[in-house]
C-alpha positions as CSV (number, residue, x, y, z in Angstrom):
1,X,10.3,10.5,19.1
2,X,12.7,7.3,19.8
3,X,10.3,6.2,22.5
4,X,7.6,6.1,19.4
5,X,9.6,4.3,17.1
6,X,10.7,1.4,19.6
7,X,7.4,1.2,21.1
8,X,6.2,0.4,16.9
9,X,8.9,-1.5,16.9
10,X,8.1,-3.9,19.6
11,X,4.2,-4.0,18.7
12,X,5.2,-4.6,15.1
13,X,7.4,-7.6,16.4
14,X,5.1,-8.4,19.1
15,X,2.1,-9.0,16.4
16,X,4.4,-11.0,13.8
17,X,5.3,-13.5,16.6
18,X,1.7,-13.7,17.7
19,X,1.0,-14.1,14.4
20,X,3.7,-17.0,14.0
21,X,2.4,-18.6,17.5
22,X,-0.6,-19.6,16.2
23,X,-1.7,-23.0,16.3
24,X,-1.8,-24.1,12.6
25,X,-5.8,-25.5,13.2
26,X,-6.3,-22.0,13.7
27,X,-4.6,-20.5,11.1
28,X,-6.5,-23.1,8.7
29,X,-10.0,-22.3,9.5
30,X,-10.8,-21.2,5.7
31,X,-12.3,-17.5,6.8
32,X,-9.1,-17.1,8.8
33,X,-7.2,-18.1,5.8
34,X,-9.2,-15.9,3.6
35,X,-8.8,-12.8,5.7
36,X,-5.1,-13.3,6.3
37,X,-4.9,-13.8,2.0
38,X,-6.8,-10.2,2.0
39,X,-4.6,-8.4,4.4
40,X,-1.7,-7.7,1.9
41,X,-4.0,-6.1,-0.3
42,X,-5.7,-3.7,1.8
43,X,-2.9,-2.8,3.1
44,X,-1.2,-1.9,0.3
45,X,-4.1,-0.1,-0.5
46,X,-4.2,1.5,2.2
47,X,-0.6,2.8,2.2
48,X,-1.2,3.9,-1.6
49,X,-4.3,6.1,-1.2
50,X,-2.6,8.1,2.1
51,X,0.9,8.2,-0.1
52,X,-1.7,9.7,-3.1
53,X,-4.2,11.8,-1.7
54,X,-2.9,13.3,1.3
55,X,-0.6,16.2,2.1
56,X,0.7,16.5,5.6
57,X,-2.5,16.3,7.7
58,X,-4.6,17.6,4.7
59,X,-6.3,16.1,1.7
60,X,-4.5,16.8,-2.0
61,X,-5.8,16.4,-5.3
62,X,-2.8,16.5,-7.3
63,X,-0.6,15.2,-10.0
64,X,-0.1,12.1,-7.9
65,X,-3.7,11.4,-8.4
66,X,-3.4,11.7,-12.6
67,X,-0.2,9.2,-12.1
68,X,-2.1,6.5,-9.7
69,X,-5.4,6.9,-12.8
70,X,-2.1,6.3,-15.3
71,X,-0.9,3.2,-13.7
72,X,-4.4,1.8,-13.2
73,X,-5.2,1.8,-16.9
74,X,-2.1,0.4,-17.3
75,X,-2.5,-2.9,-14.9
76,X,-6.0,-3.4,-17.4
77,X,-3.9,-3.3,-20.2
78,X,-1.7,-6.1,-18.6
79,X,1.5,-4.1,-18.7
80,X,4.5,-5.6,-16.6
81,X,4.7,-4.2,-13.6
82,X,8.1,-2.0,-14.1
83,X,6.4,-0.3,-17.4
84,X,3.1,0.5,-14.9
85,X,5.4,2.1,-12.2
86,X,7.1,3.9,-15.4
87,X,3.6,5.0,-16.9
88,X,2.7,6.4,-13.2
89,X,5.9,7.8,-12.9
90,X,6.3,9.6,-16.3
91,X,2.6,11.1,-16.3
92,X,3.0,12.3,-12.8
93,X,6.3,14.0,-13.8
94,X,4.8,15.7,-17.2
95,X,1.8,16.8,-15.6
96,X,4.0,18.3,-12.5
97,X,5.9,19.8,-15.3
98,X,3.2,21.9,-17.4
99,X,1.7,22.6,-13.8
C-alpha cells in the first residue's frame, strides 16, 4: 500500500511540475487556457458525485443525495457558501435521522 501512495505521490508531483515547465506561449493558447480554467470544476465535480453516489465499489442512493439536491437549491438561491454546506449538512442529517 506505501508503494501506491508514493508512486501517486511522485505522479502527482511529476504532473504539477510539468504542468509548471510549460512554456508560457503554450500555456496561453486561448483553448489551452480555457481547458486548464475548466479543470477545477470537473474535478470537483468529479470528486462530489463519487463522495455522493457511491458506496464502496457500489452505487448508493441515499441521504447524501437529498443533501447534495439541498445544497444545489441553495447556490440558486445565492446563499453564502457556509449556510449551503450547512443546508447540505442539516437535511442530510434529518433525513438520516427519520431513516
Amino acid at each position: 500500500m506505501w508503494l501506491a501512495i508514493f508512486a501517486g505521490s511522485l505522479g502527482c508531483f511529476m504532473l504539477k511540475l510539468v504542468g509548471l515547465s510549460l512554456p508560457r506561449k503554450v500555456v496561453e493558447v486561448p483553448r489551452v487556457k480555457h481547458t486548464a480554467d475548466l479543470l477545477p470544476v470537473a474535478l470537483l465535480t468529479a470528486l462530489i458525485a463519487t463522495q455522493t453516489f457511491t458506496s464502496g465499489r457500489h452505487l448508493q442512493l441515499d441521504a447524501r443525495a437529498v443533501g447534495l439536491v439541498a445544497a444545489v437549491v441553495a447556490v440558486r438561491l445565492r446563499a453564502p457558501f457556509l449556510v449551503v454546506v450547512a443546508v447540505a449538512c442539516l437535511v442530510t442529517a434529518l433525513l438520516r435521522l427519520a431513516t
